[in-house]
N, C-alpha and C positions, 0 to 999 in steps of 0.2 A: 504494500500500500504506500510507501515510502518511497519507491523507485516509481511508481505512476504520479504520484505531485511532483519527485523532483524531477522526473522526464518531461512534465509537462511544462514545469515551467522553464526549462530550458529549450523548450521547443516554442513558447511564448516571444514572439519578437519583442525587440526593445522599444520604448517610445519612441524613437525616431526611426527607426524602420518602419515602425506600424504608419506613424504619421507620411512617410515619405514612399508608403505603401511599398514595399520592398523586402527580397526575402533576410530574416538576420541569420547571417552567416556565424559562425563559432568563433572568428577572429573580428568580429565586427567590434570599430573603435567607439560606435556610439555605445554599446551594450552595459560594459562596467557602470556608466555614468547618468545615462539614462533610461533607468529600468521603466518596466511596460505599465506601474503604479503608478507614475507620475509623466501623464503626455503633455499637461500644459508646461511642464520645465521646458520641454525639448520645442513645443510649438513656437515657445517669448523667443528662444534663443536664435532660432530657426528664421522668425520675422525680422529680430535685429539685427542679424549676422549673418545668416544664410549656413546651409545644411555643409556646404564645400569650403567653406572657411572655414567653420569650425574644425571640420575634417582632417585641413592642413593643420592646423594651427594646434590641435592634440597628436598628430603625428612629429610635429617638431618639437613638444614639448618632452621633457624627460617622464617615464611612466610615473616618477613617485610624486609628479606635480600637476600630474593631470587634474587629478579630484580637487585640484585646491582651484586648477586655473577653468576648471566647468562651474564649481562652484561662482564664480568668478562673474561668468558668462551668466549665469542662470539668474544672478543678482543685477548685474546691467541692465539685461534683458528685463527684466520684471520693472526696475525704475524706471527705462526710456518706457516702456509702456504707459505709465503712470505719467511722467512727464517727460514727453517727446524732444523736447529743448534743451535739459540740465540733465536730465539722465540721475544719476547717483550722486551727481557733483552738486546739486542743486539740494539733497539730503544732507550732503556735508557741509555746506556752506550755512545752510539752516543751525545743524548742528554748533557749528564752529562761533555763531552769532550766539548761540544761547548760552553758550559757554563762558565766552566774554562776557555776555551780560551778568554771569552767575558770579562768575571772577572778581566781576567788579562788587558786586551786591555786598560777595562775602569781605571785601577788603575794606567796603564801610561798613561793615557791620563790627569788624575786627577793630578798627578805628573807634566805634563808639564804644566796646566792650573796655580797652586800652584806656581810654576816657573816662569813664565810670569806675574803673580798678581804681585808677591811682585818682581820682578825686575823692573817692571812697575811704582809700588808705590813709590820705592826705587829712581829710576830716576826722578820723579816728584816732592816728596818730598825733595830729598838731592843732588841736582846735586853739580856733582864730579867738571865737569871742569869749567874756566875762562868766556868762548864760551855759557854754559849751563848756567850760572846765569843772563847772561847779556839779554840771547837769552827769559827766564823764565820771567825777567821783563821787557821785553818787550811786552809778552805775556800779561802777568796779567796788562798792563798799557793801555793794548790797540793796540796794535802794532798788524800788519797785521801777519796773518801765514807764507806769503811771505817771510819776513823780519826777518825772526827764520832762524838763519843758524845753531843750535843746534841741536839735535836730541834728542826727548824725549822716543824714542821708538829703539833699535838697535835692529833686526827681528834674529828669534831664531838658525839661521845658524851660526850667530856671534857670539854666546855664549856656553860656555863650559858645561859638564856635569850639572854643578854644578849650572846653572844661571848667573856665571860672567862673562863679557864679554872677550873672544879668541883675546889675541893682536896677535897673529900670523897670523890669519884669517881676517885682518881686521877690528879689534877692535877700538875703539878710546883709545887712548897709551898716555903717557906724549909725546914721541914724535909727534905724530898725530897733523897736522897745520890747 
């Protein structure tokens, strides 16, 4: 039962024999690559490169690179189908745009993190005001979070490009009570 499925399907043409109505011979170069499961691979590749290029162009290839350089073909072929103009290069360039965009995203976002750190550290470590040191050793003595009328943290709307805190916007100011 085992020699009638695998005889048959060795007697099953390859998708590009079938499509190119043709008998598959045993040393047929489309057969390894385009098996008879899959006939729209061999059809895309067929429309955007033709049955006799390809033909060439895996007989000039080394056998261990074949599968890599159909795969190849089989990926082209499906993008110019998709889009007839950019082909694959029009995926990549998409790609390559979103990247940059992400590149950039993340490098201000790193920027505002870097900003937040050390103005964070900066407040904790070296409070500026009167209200801040008194509020700090209360903190570190034990004293309830309640009882902090300081602020160890001023949220990044209140601060300027640069990380230091916007007295125009609500800063805490030497004026500030």
């Amino acid at each position: 039962m085992a020699s009638s499925s695998t005889s048959s399907y060795t007697n099953s043409p390859c998708a590009a024999c079938k499509f190119l109505r043709r008998k598959c011979m045993p040393d047929c170069i489309f057969a390894p690559y385009f098996p008879p499961e899959e006939p729209q691979k061999f059809a895309n590749v067929h429309k955007i490169f033709g049955a006799s290029n390809v033909s060439k162009l895996l007989n000039e290839v080394h056998p261990h690179q074949r599968e890599d350089a159909v795969n190849s073909l089989a990926y082209e072929a499906e993008a110019r189908m998709k889009d007839p103009v950019y082909g694959c290069v029009g995926a990549i360039s998409v790609l390559q745009r979103q990247v940059i965009r992400l590149q950039k995203e993340l490098d201000e976002t790193n920027a505002d993190l870097v900003r937040y750190a050390s103005s964070y550290n900066h407040e904790i470590l070296l409070p500026t005001s009167q209200s801040e040191r008194s509020s700090s050793s209360r903190v570190r003595g034990g004293g309830s979070l309640g009882q902090n009328s300081g602020s160890y943290f001023s949220p990044s709307w209140n601060r300027n490009a640069y990380g230091e805190r916007d007295y125009e916007r609500g800063g805490e100011g030497e004026g500030d009570i």
